[in-house]
C-alpha positions in Angstrom: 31.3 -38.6 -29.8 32.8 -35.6 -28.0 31.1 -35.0 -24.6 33.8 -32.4 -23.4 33.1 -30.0 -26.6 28.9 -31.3 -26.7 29.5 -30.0 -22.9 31.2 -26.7 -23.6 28.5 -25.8 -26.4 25.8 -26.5 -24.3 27.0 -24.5 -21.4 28.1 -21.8 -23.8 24.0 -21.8 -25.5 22.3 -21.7 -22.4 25.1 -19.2 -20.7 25.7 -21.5 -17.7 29.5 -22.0 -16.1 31.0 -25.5 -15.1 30.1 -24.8 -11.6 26.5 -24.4 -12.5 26.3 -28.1 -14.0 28.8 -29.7 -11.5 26.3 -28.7 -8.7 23.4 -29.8 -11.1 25.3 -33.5 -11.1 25.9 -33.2 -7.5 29.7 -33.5 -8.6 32.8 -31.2 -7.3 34.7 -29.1 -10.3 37.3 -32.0 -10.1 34.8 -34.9 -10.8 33.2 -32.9 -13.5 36.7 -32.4 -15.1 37.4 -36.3 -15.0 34.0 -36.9 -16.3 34.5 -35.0 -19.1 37.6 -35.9 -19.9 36.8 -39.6 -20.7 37.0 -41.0 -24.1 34.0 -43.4 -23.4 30.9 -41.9 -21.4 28.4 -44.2 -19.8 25.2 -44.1 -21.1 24.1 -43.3 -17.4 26.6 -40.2 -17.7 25.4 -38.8 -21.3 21.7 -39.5 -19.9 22.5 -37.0 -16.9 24.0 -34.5 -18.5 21.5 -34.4 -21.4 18.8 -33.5 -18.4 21.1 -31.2 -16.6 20.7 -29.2 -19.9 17.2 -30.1 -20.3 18.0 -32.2 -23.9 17.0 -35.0 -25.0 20.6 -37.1 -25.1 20.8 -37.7 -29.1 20.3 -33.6 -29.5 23.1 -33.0 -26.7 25.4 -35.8 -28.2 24.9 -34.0 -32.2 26.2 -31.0 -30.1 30.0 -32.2 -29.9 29.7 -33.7 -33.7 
C-alpha cells in the first residue's frame, strides 16, 4: 500500500493541489507531508482521505497499487 503515490494520483485525476486536501483534512502542508510519508497509515487516516477525494477507501488504496 502506497498512500503518498494513491495521494498524488488522486490529486493529479481530480486536478486538485496539496493545499487543497490539507485544508480538506484541516491539516497544515507540513502535517500532510508527514502523513504521507508514513509507511503504515491508520485506517482512520486512509478513511479520511478516501472522503476528501470522495472514494470509497478500497478504490483510493488500488490507486497507489
Amino acid at each position: 500500500m502506497n498512500i503518498a503515490k494513491s495521494t498524488r494520483i488522486a490529486l493529479a485525476q481530480q486536478e486538485k493541489d496539496r493545499k487543497w486536501l490539507a485544508e480538506q483534512l484541516g491539516f497544515t502542508h507540513q502535517r500532510l507531508s508527514v502523513v504521507m510519508s508514513k509507511k503504515a497509515p491508520t485506517g482512520e487516516m486512509i478513511q479520511r482521505l478516501a472522503k476528501a477525494f470522495n472514494m470509497n477507501e478500497s478504490d483510493f488504496v488500488a490507486l497507489g497499487e
